[in-house]
C-alpha positions in Angstrom: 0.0 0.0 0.0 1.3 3.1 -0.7 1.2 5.6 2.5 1.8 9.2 3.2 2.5 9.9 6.4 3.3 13.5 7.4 5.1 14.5 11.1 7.4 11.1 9.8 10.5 12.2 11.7 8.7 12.7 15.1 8.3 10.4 17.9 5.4 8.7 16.6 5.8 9.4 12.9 9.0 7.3 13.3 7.9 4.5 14.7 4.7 4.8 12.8 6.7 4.7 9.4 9.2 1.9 10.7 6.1 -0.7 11.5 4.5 -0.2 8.0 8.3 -0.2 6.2 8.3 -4.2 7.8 4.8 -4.8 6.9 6.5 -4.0 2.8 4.1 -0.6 2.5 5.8 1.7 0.3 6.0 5.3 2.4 6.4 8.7 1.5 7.2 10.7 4.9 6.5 14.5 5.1 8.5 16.6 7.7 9.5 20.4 8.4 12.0 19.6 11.0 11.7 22.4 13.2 13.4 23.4 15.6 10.7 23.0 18.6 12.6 20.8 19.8 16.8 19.4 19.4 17.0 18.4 15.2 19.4 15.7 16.1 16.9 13.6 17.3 14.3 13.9 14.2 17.6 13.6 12.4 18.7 10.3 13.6 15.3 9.0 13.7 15.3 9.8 9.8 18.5 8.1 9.3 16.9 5.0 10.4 13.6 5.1 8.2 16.3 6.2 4.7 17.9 2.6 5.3 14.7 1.4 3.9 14.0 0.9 0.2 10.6 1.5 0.5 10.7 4.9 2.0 11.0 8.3 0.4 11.6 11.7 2.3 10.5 15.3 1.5 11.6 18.3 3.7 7.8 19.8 3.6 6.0 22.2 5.8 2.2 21.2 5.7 1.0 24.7 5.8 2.8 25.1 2.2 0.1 24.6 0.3 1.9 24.2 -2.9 5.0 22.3 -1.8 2.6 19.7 -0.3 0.4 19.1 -3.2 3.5 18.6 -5.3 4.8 15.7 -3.0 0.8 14.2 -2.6 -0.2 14.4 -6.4 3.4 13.0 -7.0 3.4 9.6 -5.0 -0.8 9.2 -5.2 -1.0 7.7 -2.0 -4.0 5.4 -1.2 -4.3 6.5 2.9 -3.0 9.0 4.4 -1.9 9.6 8.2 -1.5 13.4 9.0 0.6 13.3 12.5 2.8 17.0 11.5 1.7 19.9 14.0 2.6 21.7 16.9 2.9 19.6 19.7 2.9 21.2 23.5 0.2 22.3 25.9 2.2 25.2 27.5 4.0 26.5 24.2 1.1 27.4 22.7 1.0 29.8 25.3 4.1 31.3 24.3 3.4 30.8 20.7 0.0 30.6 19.5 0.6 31.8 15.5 1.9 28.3 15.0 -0.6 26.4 16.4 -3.0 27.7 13.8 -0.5 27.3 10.6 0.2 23.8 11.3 -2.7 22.5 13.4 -5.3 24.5 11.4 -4.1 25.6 8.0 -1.8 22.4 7.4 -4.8 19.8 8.1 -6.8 22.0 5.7 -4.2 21.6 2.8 -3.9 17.6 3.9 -7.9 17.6 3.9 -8.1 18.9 0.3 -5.4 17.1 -1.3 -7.7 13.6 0.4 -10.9 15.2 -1.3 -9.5 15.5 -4.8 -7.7 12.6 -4.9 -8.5 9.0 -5.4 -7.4 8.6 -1.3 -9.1 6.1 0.7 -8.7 7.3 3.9 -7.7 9.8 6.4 -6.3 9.1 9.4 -5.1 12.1 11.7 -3.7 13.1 15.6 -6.0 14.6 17.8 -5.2 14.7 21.5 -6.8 13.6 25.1 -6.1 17.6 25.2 -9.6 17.7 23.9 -11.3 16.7 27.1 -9.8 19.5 28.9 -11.2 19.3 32.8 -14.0 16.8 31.8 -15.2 15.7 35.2 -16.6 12.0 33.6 -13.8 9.5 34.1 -12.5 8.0 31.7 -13.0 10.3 28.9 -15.5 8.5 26.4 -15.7 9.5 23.1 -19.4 10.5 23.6 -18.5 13.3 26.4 -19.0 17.1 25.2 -15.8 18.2 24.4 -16.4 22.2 23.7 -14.1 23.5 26.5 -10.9 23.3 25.4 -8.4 25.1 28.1 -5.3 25.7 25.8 -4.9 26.2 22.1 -3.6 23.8 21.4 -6.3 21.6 22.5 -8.7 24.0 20.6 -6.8 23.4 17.4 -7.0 19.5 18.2 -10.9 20.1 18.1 -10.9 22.1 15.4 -9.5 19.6 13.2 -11.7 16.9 14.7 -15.4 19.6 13.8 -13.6 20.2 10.0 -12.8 16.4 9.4 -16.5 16.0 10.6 -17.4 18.4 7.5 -15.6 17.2 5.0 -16.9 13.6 5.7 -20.7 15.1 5.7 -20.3 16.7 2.2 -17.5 14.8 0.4 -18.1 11.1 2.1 -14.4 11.5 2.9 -13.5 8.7 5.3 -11.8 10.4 8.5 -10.6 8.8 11.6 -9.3 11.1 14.5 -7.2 9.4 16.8 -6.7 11.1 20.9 -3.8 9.8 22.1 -2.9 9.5 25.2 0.3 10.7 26.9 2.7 8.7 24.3 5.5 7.6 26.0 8.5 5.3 24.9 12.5 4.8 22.8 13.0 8.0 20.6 10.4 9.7 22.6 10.2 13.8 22.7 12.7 15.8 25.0 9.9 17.9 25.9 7.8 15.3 27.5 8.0 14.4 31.8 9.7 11.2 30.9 12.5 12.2 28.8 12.8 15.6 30.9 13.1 13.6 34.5 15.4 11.2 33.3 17.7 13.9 31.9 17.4 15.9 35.2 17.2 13.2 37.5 20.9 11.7 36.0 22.5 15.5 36.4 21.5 15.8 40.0 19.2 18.6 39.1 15.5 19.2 40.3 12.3 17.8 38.4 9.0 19.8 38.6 6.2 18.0 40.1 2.7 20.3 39.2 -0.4 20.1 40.9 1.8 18.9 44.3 2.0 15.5 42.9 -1.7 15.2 42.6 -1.7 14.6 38.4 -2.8 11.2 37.1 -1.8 10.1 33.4 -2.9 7.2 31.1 0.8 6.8 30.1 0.6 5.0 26.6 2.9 2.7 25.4 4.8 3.7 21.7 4.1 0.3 20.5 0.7 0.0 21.7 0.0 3.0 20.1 2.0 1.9 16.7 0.2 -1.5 16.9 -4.0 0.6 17.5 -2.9 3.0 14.4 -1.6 0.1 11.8 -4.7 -1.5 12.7 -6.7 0.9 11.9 -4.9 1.7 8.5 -5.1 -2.1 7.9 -9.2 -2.1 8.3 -11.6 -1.4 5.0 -13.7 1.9 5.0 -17.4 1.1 5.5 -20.1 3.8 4.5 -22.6 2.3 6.7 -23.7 3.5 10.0 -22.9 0.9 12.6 -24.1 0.9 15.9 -20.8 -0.4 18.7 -21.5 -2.5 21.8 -21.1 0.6 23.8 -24.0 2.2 22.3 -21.7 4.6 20.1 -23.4 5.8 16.7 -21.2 7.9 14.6 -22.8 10.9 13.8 -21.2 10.7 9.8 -21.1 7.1 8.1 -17.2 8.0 7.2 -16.4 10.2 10.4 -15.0 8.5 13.3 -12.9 9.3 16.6 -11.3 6.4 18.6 -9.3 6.9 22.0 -5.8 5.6 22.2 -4.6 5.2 25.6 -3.9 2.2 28.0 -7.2 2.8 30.2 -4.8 2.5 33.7 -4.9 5.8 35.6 -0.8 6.3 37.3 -0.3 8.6 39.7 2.5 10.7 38.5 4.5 10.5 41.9 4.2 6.3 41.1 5.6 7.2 37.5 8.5 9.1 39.0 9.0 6.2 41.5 10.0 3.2 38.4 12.2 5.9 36.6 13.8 6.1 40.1 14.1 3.0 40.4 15.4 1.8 37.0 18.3 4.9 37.3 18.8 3.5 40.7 19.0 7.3 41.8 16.5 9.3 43.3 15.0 12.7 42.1 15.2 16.1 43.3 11.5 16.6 43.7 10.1 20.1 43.6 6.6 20.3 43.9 4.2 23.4 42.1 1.2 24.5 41.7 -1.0 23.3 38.6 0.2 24.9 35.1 -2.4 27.2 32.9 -3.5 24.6 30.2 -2.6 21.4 32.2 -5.3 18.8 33.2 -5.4 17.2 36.7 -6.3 13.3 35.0 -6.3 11.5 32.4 -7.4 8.1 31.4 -9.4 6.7 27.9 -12.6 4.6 27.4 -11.0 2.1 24.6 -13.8 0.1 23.9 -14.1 1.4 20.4 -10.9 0.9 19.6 -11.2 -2.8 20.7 -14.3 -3.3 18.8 -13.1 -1.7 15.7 -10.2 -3.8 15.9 -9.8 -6.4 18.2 -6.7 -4.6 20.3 -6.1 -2.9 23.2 -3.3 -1.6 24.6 -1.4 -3.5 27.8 1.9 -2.4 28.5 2.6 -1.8 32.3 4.0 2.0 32.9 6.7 -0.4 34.5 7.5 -2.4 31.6 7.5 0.7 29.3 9.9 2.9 31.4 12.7 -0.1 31.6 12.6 0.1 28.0 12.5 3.7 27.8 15.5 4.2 30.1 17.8 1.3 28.3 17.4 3.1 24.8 18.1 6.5 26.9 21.3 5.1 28.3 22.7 3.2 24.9 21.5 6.6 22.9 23.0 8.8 25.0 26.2 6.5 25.2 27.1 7.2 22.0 
């Protein structure tokens, strides 16, 4: 199958691409490589994905409308998987202009180049941002989600209410997937695990928000490589079909699924099995709660299971022992 997959030399573009490279899909991978975050990384993830035969590389930002429908009427792809945007609760505090030129303005120019092609399907990244302070636990993909407390959970919506449109007038099938907290090897600096295990190894103090009191569905990278192929993998159906949960999707082609690993971890417990796989113990500083930040997390999967057959399982445990090997050996070198 031949795939586009844009965001391919971030965390889960990477791995993304990797899984369908073995599985013999031919891949064209879109990326801008900012600088949001250290290039090296993206860089080196990159080098991994060129040693395939199957997999092509453009240096495209998705907000440029023409350089993107150059590469997408080039290679024809027959699905797509938009993961490119601006990734970061608190940085779209510092810099909202970008959340809406990738987040809003690239999914437009990805939307269009689906609805004037011969492309199957669409499948793109929304966030558990969405659910902002959703009292309901755990989030369901039938709560109200129209109270979005940072923008760059509002521009996770807003691509969910245009994909929603599109399907409506154009029978374009759309699938919006809200991950949550994606954790794992070649993971983003920016995120708490990463971030602690860097401070935490040069003796230096880790902020704690919320005094501790912050709960996560910490997901798994493979898990979350293993619920998107799946979903790649399964046949667009224009019929309305009611789920064991009592879901009905408002839009024959329109769907949203929740990615997560439905186990609520205290973030203090999190710390606790980094601490112990360093075998050092981390400066703790405790705040209050951040402006955009959510108290808990933690995802209702049972469409995903019913749409596929899988579910996520990897212990926090399990998944930070890996995560801290491939830290030590990357960092080694």
């Amino acid at each position: 199958m031949k795939i586009l997959i844009t965001g391919a030399a971030g965390f889960i573009g990477y791995h993304l691409c990797k899984e369908l490279l073995d599985e013999d899909n031919n891949i064209l991978g879109v990326d801008n490589l900012n600088d949001y975050y250290d290039c090296k990384l993206k860089l080196k993830r990159l080098d991994q994905l060129k040693s395939y035969k199957n997999f092509k590389f453009e240096k495209i930002d998705i907000s440029d409308r023409k350089l993107i429908s150059v590469a997408f009427n080039r290679f024809k792809p027959k699905k797509v998987v938009n993961l490119a945007a601006q990734a970061g609760v608190r940085y779209s505090l510092e810099n909202p202009y970008v959340y809406i030129e990738s987040n809003i303005v690239g999914f437009l120019n990805i939307l269009e180049l689906c609805r004037y092609n011969e492309t199957e399907g669409l499948i793109y990244a929304s966030s558990s941002s969405v659910y902002g302070e959703n009292k309901k636990i755990p989030f369901s993909i039938k709560d109200r989600v129209d109270k979005p407390i940072s923008l760059y959970a509002a521009s996770k919506k807003a691509n969910e209410l245009i994909a929603h449109s599109y399907s409506h007038l154009y029978g374009l099938h759309t699938t919006g997937l809200r991950f949550f907290t994606v954790y794992g090897p070649w993971g983003r600096p920016d995120m708490a695990l990463f971030k602690f295990t860097n401070l935490i190894i040069k003796n230096k103090k880790i902020d704690i928000y919320n005094n501790g009191n912050m709960y996560r569905d910490f997901t798994y990278i493979d898990d979350v490589v293993k619920g998107v192929c799946s979903l790649i993998n399964k046949r667009p159906n224009n019929k309305l079909k009611k789920f064991k949960d009592d879901s009905l999707s408002p839009v024959a082609p329109f769907r949203i699924v929740n990615i997560g690993n439905s186990n609520k971890v205290k973030l203090v417990s999190f710390i606790k099995s980094l601490e112990s796989e360093l075998g050092k113990k981390a400066i703790k500083k405790y705040l209050p709660i951040q402006k955009g930040d959510v108290k808990i997390t933690l995802a209702n999967t049972k469409l995903l299971k019913q749409l596929t057959g899988f579910k996520p399982k990897t212990y926090y445990q399990d998944g930070v022992k890996k995560f801290v090997k491939w830290y030590l050996e990357y960092f080694k070198n």
